[in-house]
N, C-alpha and C positions, 0 to 999 in steps of 0.2 A: 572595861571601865565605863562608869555611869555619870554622863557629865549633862547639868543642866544649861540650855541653851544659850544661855549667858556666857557661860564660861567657853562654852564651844566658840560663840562667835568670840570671842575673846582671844584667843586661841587657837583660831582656824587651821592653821597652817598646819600648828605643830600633832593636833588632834587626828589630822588626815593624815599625814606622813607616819602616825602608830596604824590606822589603820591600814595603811598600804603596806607596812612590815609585819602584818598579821594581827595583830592585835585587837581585840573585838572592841570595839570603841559604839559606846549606845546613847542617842542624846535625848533629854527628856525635853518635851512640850506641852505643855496645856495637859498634866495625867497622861500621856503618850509617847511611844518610844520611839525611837526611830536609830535602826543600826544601820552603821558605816561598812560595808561591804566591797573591796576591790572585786574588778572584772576581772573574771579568770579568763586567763589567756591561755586557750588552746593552742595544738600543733599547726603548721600550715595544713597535717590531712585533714583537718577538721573542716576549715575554710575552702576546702575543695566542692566542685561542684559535681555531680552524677553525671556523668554523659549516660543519652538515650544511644544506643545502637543498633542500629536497623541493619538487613540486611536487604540491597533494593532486589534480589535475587529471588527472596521470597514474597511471591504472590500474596495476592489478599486472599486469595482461597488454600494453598498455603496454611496461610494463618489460621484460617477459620477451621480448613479440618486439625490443625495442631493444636487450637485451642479444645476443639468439641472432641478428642482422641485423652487432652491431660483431664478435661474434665470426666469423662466417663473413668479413665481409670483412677480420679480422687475419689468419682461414686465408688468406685466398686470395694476401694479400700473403708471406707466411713460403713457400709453395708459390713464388710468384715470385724471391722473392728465393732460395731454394732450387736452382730450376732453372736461374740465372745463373751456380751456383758451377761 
């Protein structure tokens, strides 16, 4: 529904509560539209945050050769799949 801004302020209430029940409610300004969109409300997994996991067990060097070990073998897969093309 296409309501010019008169009528919306006019109205307020009832305008908002269609668009909270879904209803696409659009209100015109100066040649300009502007639609009424409720906030979707996701699940609480959504609002979760990532936890970081370390383990203090693993060394920095550890790390280093496990990082410099996944990188040569992502090279060697991009080289493979390279030479197929």
């Amino acid at each position: 529904m296409k309501v010019p801004i008169s009528e919306f302020r006019k109205n307020l209430f009832q305008h908002v509560d269609k668009a909270l029940n879904g209803d696409l409610v659009e209100v015109t300004h100066r040649g300009k539209t502007i639609r009424l969109v409720p906030e979707v409300q996701g699940s609480k997994l959504d609002r979760l945050t990532p936890a970081r996991i370390f383990n203090p067990a693993f060394s920095k060097a550890d790390h280093q050769k496990a990082s410099r070990e996944l990188l040569a073998e992502m090279q060697r897969e991009w080289e493979k799949d390279w030479s197929e093309l």
